[in-house]
VORO-265757 format. One record per residue (C-alpha): x, y, z; residue in one letter. Coordinates in nm, 4 decimals, decimal comma. Example, Ala and Ser with C-alpha at 12.3 -4.5 7.8 and 13.67 -1.06 7.14 Angstrom:
c1:c2:c3:aa
1,2300:-0,4500:0,7800:a
1,3670:-0,1060:0,7140:s
***
This chain:
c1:c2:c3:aa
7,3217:-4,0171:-5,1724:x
7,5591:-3,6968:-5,0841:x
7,3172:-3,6753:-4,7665:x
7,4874:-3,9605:-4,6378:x
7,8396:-3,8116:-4,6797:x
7,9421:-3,7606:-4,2966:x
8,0373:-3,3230:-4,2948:x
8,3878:-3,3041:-4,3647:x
8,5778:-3,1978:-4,0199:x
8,7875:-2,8875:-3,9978:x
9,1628:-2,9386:-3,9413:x
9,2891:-2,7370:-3,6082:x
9,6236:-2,6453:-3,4292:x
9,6375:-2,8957:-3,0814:x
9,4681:-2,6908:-2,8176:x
9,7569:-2,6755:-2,5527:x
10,0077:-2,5159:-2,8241:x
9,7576:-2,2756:-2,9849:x
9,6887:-2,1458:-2,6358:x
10,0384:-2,0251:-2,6146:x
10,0372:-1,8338:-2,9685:x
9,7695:-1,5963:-3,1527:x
9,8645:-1,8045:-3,4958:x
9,4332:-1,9017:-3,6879:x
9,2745:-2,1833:-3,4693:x
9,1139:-2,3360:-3,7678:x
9,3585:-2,4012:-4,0951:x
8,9915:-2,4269:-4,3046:x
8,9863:-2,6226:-4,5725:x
9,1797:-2,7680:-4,8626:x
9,0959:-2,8191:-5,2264:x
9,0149:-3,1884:-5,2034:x
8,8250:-3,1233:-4,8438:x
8,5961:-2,8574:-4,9788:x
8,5094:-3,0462:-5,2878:x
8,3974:-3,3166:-5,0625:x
8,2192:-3,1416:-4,8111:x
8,0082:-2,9090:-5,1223:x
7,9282:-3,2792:-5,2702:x
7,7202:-3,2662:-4,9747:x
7,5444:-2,9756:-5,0567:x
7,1275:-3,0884:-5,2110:x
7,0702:-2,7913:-5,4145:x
6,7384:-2,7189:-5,2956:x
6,5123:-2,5727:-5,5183:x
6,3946:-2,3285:-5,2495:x
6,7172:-2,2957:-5,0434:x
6,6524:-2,1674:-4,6888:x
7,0434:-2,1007:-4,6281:x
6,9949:-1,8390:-4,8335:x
6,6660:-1,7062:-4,6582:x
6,8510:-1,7384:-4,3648:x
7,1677:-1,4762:-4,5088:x
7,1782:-1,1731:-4,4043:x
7,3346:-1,0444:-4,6889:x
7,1537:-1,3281:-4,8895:x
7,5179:-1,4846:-5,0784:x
7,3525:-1,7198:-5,3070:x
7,4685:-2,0214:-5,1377:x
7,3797:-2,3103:-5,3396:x
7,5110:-2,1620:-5,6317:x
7,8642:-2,1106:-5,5139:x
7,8501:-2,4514:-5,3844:x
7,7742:-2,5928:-5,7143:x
8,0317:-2,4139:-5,8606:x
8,3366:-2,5968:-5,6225:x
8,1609:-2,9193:-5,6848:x
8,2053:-2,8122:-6,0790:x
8,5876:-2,7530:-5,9641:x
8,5185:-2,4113:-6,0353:x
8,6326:-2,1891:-5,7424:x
8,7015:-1,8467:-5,9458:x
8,3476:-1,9059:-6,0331:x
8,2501:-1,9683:-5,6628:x
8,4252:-1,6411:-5,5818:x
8,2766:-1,3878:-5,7963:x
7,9164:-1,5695:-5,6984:x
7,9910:-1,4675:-5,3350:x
8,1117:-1,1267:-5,4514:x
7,8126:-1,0546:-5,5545:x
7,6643:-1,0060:-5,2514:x
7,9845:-0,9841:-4,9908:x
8,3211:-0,8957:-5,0717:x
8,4394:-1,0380:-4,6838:x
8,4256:-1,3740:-4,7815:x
8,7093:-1,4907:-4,5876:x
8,5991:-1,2612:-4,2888:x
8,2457:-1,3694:-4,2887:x
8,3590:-1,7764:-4,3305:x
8,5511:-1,7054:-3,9846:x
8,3559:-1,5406:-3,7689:x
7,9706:-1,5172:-3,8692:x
7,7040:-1,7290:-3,6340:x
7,6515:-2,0021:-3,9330:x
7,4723:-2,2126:-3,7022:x
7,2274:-2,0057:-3,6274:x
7,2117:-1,8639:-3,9570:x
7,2779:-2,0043:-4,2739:x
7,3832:-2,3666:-4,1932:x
7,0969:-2,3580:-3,9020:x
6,8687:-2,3081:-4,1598:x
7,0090:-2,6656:-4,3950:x
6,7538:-2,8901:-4,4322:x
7,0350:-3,1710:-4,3537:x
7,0357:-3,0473:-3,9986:x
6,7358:-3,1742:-3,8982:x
6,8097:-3,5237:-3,8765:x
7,2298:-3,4987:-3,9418:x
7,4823:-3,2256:-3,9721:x
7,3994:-2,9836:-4,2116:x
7,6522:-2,8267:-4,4827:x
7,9677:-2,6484:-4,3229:x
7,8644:-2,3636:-4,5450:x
8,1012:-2,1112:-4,2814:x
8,3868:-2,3547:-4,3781:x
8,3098:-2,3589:-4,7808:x
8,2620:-1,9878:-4,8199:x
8,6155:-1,9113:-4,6163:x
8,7967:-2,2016:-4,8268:x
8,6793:-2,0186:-5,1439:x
8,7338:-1,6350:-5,0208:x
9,0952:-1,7845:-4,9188:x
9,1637:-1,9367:-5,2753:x
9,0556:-1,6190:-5,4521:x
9,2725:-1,4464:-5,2404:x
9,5849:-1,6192:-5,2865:x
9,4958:-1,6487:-5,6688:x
9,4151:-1,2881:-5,7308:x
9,0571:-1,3039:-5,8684:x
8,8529:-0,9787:-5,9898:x
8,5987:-1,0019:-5,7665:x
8,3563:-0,6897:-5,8872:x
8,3494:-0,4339:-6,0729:x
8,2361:-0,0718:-6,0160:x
7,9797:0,0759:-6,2765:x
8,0990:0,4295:-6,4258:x
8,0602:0,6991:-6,2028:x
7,7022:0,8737:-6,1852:x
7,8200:1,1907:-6,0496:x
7,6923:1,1431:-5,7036:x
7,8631:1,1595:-5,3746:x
7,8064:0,9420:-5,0621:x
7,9760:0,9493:-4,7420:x
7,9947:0,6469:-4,5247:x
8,1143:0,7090:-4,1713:x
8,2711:0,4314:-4,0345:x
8,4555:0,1113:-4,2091:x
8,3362:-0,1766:-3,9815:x
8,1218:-0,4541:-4,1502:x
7,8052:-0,2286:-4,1779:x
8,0264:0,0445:-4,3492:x
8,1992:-0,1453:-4,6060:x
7,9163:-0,3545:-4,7266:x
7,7042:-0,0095:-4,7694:x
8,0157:0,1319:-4,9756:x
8,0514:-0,1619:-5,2105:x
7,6946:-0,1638:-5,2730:x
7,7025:0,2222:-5,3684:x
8,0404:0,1249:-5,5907:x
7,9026:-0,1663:-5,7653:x
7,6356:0,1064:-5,9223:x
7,8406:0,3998:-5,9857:x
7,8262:0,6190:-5,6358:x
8,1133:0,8195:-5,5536:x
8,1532:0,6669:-5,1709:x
8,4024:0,8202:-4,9071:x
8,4505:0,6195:-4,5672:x
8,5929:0,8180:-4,2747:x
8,7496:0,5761:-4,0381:x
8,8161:0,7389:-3,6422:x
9,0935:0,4872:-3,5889:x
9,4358:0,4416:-3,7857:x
9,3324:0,1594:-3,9384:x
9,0277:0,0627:-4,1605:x
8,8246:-0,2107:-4,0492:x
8,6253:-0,0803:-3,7357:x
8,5843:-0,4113:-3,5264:x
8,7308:-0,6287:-3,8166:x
9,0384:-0,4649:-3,6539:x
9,0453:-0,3855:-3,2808:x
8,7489:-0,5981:-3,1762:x
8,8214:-0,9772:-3,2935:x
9,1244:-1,1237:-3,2016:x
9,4535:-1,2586:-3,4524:x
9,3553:-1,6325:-3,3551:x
9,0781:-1,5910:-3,5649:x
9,0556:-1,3091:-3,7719:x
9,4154:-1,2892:-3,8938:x
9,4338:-0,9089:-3,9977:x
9,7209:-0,8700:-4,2353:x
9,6183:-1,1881:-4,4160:x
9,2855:-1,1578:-4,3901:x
9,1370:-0,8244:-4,3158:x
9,3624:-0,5817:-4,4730:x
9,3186:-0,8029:-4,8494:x
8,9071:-0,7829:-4,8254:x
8,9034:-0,4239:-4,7144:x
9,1482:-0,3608:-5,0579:x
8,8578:-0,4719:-5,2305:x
8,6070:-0,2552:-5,1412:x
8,9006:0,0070:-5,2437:x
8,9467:-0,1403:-5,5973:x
8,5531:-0,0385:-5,6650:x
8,7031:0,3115:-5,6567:x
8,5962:0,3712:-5,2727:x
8,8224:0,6068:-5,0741:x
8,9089:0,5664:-4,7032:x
9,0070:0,8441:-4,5074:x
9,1935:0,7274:-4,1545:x
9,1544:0,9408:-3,8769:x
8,8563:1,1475:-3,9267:x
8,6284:1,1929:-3,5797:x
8,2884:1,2870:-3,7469:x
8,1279:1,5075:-3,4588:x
8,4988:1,6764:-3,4203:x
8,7169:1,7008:-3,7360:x
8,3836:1,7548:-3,9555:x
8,0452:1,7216:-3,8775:x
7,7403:1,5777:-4,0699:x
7,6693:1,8828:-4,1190:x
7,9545:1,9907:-4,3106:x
7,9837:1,6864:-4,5136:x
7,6582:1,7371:-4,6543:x
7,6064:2,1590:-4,7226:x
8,0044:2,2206:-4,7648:x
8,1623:1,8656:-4,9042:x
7,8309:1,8376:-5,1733:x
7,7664:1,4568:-5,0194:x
7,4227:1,3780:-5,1320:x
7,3474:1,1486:-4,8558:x
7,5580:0,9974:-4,5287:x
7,5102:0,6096:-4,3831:x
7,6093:0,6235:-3,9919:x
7,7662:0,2580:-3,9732:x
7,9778:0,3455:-3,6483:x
7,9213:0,0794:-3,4689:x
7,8858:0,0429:-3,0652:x
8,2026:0,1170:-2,8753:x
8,1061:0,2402:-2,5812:x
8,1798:0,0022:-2,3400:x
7,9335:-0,1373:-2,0453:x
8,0035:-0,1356:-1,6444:x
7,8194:-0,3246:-1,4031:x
7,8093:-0,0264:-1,1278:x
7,9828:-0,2741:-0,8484:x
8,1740:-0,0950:-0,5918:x
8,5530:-0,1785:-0,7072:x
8,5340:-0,0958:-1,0127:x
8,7486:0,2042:-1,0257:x
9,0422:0,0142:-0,8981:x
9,3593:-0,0200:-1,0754:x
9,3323:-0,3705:-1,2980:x
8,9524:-0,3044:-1,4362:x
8,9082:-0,2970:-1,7532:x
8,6626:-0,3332:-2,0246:x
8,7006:-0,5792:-2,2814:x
8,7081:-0,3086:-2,5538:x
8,9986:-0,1454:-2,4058:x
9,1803:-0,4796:-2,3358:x
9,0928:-0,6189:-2,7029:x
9,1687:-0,2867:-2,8810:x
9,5460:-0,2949:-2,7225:x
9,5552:-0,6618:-2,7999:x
9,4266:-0,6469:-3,2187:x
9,5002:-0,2982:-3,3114:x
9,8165:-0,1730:-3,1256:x
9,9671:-0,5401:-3,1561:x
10,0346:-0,5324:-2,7447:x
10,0288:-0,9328:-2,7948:x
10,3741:-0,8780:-3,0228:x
10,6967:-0,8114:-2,8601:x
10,7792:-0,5639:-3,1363:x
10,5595:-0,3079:-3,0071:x
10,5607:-0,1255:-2,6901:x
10,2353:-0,1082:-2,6210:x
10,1577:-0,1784:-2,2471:x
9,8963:-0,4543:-2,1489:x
9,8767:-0,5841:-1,8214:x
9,7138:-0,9103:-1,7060:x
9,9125:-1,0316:-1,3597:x
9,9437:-1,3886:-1,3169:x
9,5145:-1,4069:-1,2936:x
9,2144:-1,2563:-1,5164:x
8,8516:-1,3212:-1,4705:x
8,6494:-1,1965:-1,7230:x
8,2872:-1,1263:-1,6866:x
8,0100:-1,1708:-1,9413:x
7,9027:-1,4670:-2,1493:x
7,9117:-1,3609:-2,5223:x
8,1993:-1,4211:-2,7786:x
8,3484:-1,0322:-2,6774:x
8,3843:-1,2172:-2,3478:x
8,5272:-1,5584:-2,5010:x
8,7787:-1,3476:-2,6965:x
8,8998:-1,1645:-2,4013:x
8,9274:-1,4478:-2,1659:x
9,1370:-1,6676:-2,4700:x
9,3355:-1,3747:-2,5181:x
9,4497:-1,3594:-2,2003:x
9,5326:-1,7082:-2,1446:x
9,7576:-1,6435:-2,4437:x
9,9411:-1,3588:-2,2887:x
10,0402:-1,5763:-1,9569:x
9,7461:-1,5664:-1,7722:x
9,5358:-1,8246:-1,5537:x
9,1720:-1,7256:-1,7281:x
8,8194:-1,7887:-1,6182:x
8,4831:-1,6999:-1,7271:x
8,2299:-1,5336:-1,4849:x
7,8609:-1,5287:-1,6097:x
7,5296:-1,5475:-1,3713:x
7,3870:-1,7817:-1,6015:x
7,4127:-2,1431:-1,7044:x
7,6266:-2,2553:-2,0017:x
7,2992:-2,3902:-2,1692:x
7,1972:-2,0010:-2,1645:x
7,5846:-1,8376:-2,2859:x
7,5319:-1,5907:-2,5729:x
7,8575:-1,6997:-2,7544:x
7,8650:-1,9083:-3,0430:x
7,9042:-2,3233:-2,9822:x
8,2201:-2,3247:-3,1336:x
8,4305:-2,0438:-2,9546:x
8,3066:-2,2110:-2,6132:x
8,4072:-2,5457:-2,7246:x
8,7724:-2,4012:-2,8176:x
8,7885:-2,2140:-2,5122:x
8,7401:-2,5342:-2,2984:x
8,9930:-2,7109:-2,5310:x
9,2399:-2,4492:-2,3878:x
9,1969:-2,4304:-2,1141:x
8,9641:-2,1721:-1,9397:x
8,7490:-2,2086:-1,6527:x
8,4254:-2,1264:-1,6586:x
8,2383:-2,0519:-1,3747:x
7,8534:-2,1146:-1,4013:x
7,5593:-1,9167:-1,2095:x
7,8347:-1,6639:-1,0600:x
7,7452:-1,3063:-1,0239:x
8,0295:-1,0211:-0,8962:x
7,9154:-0,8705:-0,6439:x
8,2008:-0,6738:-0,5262:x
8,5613:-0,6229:-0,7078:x
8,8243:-0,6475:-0,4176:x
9,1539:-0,4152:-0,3503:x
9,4679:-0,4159:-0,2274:x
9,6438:-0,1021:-0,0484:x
9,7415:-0,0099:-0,3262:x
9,4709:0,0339:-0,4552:x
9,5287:-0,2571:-0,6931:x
9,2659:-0,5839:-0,7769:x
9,3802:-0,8697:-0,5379:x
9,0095:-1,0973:-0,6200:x
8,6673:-1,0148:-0,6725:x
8,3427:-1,1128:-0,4250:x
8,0511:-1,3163:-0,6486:x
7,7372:-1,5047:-0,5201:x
7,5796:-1,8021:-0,6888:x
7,3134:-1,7593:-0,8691:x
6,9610:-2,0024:-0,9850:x
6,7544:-1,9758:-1,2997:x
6,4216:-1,8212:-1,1732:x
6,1089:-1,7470:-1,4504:x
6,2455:-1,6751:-1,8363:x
6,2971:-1,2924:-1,8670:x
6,1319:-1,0236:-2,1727:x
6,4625:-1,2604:-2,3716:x
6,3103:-1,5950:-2,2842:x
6,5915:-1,7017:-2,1078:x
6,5498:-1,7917:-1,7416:x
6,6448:-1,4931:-1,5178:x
6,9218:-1,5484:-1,2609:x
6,8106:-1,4994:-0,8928:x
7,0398:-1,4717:-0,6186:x
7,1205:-1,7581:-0,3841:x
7,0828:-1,6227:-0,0074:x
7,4468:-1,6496:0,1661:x
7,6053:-1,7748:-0,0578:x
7,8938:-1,5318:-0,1157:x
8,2395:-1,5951:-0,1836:x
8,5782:-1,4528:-0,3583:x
8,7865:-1,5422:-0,6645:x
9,1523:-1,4234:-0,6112:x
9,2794:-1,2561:-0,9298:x
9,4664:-0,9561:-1,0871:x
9,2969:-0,8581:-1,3174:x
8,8910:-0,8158:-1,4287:x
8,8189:-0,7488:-1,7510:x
8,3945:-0,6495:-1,7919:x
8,2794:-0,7887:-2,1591:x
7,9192:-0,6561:-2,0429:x
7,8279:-0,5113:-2,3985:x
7,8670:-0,1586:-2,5470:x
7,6481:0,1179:-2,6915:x
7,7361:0,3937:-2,9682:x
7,9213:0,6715:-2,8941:x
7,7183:0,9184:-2,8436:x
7,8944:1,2034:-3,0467:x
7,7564:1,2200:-3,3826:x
7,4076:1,2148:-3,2228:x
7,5182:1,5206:-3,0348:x
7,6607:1,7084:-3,3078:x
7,4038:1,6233:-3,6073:x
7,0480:1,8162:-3,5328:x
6,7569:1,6508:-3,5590:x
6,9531:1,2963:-3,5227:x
6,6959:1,1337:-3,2950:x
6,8339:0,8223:-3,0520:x
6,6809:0,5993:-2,8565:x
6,7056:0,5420:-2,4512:x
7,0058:0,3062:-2,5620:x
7,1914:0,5543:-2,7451:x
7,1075:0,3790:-3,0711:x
7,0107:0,5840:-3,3721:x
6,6217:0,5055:-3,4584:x
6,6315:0,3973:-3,7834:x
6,4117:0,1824:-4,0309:x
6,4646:-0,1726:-4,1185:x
6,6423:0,0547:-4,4110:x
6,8126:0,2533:-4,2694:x
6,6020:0,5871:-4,3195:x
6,6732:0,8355:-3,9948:x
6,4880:1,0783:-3,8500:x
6,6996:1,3170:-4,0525:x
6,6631:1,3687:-4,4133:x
6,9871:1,2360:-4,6147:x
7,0484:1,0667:-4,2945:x
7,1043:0,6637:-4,2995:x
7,2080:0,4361:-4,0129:x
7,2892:0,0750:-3,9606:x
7,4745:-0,1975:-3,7766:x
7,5578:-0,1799:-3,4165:x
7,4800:0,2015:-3,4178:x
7,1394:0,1173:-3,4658:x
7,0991:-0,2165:-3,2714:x
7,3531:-0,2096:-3,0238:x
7,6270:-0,4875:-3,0541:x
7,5364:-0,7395:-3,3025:x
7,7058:-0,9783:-3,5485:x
7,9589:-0,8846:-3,8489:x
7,7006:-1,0332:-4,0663:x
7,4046:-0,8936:-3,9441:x
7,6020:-0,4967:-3,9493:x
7,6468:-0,6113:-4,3275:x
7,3196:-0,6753:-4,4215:x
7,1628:-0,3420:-4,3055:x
7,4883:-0,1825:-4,4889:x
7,3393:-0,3422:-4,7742:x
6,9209:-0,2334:-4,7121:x
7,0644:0,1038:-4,6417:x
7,2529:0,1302:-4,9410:x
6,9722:0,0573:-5,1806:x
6,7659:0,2870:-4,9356:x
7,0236:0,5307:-5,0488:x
6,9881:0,5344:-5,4241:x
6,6307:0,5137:-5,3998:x
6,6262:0,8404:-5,1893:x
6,8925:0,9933:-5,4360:x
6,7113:0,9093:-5,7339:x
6,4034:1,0358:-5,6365:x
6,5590:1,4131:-5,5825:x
6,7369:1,4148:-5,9220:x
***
């Protein structure tokens, strides 16, 4: 019975070369791999991977379509609800998602769905298949600020029925966190990224780089001077977190944004570009989640000796199974039930090793997880260089400020519906601006509610 075919495992560079290069961890699968592993696939009648979708990608179908030895098929089945195939297959929390929700994972391993749906959004790629089409224009107009995850999924929604969509990107480059947030190793960006953002473009969406909404135009403007109908706030959660620890201001801290944006976007990991990055001979990087295990692989890739600093125990870490187990395979140190307490300077003014104390799981917090309470005396330093704080982020608070009526919670995060509906009329929001930082998957699928939020609400005036 194809329940009994063992998942098929993922071919991977060796762990002690990959850690000295930013070339994909995982090579994904071949042709004759992914026809086995979709073999294993039952084809349940009511399939709870798809429940379990954000973006709901009918995943038994495509399946059945590489087991048919159709993959053009399996393509434009995805594309029907994702056009980040190959983006999604790499980075989204499968586990807890999709393939957590396989019936074959309750007593086995359940179908490397992650693994299938990058193998096929790979092949299309390199083959050139039409993924969607855009219906004929409608004659409205929708702007999208922002072209992370949550912003391109709401624009190729809008597309796919006829919307005239413009994105307005801050940075240089489209892609929001696609880009500056998630590191070469795995999210390759000219391979990868740049190809699935084209295809939101071939549904006739434009992309405007460089455009600060709350400075170069306003909401405002877009709407009662640019004739936009409605505008989706999908800017995502860059703000970056500090703990408050005296030290921080030295020379050498830095947040993981800053340190990953260098890194991805200005190519500071490529000795073609001058971009300056500095990690000294040590770097301990503080937080638990997979911001954290990016930063910390990152910089054992640029030279560094690495380690991980979180107050918690690995059974509580936020990041995803995989990216911990990789990390470990490379290399980094992770030290368990740690809490900075103090970051430590030279005369300089420079880091020279920060001051933690050890830490014990007390009573599960409003989270359910076990808070950390401090052990009494037990304080002691990590030399290092550098410390890099992956603590989380919030939005930027600028288009809040500049659009009236805009409400925001004590977070910073627009209040918004489950789709998307602000407290200002026209309004929409989604993604990180709205929770905070999330998943690529999760910013997609509130794209998506707040794009059909959007026609509804357009159709309803005309």
């Amino acid at each position: 019975m194809a329940n009994k075919i063992p998942r098929v495992p993922v071919r991977e560079q060796d762990p002690k070369v990959r850690a000295t290069n930013f070339e994909e961890v995982c090579y994904g699968y071949n042709l004759e791999e992914a026809s086995l592993e979709a073999t294993r696939c039952l084809g349940c009648k009511k399939p709870r991977c798809v429940e379990a979708c954000p973006v709901s990608v009918k995943i038994p179908d495509f399946i059945h379509c590489i087991v048919e030895g159709d993959v053009a098929a399996a393509a434009r089945v995805i594309a029907q609800d994702s056009l980040l195939p190959s983006v999604c297959g790499r980075v989204c929390p499968q586990e807890t998602q999709c393939e957590g929700a396989c019936i074959l994972g309750v007593k086995g391993e359940p179908v490397a769905i992650g693994k299938l749906e990058r193998f096929v959004g790979d092949w299309g790629r390199e083959q050139g298949v039409a993924l969607a089409e855009a219906a004929p224009h409608n004659g409205h107009k929708v702007a999208v600020v922002g072209s992370g995850p949550a912003g391109l999924a709401c624009a190729a929604d809008l597309a796919k029925i006829g919307y005239g969509v413009t994105v307005f990107e801050v940075l240089h480059r489209a892609g929001g966190v696609l880009q500056y947030g998630i590191p070469e190793f795995r999210l390759p960006k000219e391979r990868v990224v740049g190809p699935e953002i084209e295809n939101v473009r071939r549904l006739g969406v434009k992309i405007e780089t460089d455009v600060v909404v709350g400075r170069t135009v306003t909401v405002d403007q877009l709407m009662d001077e640019e004739g936009f109908e409605a505008v989706f706030i999908g800017s995502g959660a860059g703000l970056p977190r500090f703990m408050g620890i005296p030290g921080e201001n030295l020379n050498g801290v830095v947040s993981a944004n800053e340190f990953l944006t260098r890194t991805n976007l200005m190519h500071a990991y490529d000795r073609q570009y001058d971009t300056p990055i500095y990690t000294g001979g040590r770097v301990v990087v503080v937080g638990g989640g997979n911001v954290a295990m990016d930063a910390v692989r990152t910089a054992k890739r640029l030279g560094a000796e690495a380690s991980i600093v979180y107050r918690r125990s690995e059974t509580e870490l936020p990041a995803r199974r995989e990216e911990v187990h990789h990390a470990k395979e490379e290399g980094i140190d992770f030290r368990m039930l740690t809490n900075p307490a103090e970051i430590l300077g030279d005369e300089r003014g420079w880091v020279k090793g920060i001051r933690c104390v050890r830490m014990e799981l007390g009573e599960p917090d409003a989270s359910g997880r076990r808070s950390p309470v401090e052990i009494p005396g037990s304080e002691f330093e990590i030399p290092c260089d550098v410390v890099i704080m992956a603590l989380g982020t919030s939005p930027n608070p600028l288009i809040a400020a500049t659009t009236p009526g805009l409400e925001t919670n004590r977070r910073g995060c627009v209040e918004a519906t489950d789709e998307g509906a602000t407290t200002r009329e026209g309004v929409f929001a989604g993604g990180d601006a709205v929770t905070g930082a999330a998943t690529v998957i999760l910013a997609m699928g509130a794209g998506r509610r707040a794009a059909a939020a959007i026609d509804a609400y357009i159709r309803s005036k005309n």
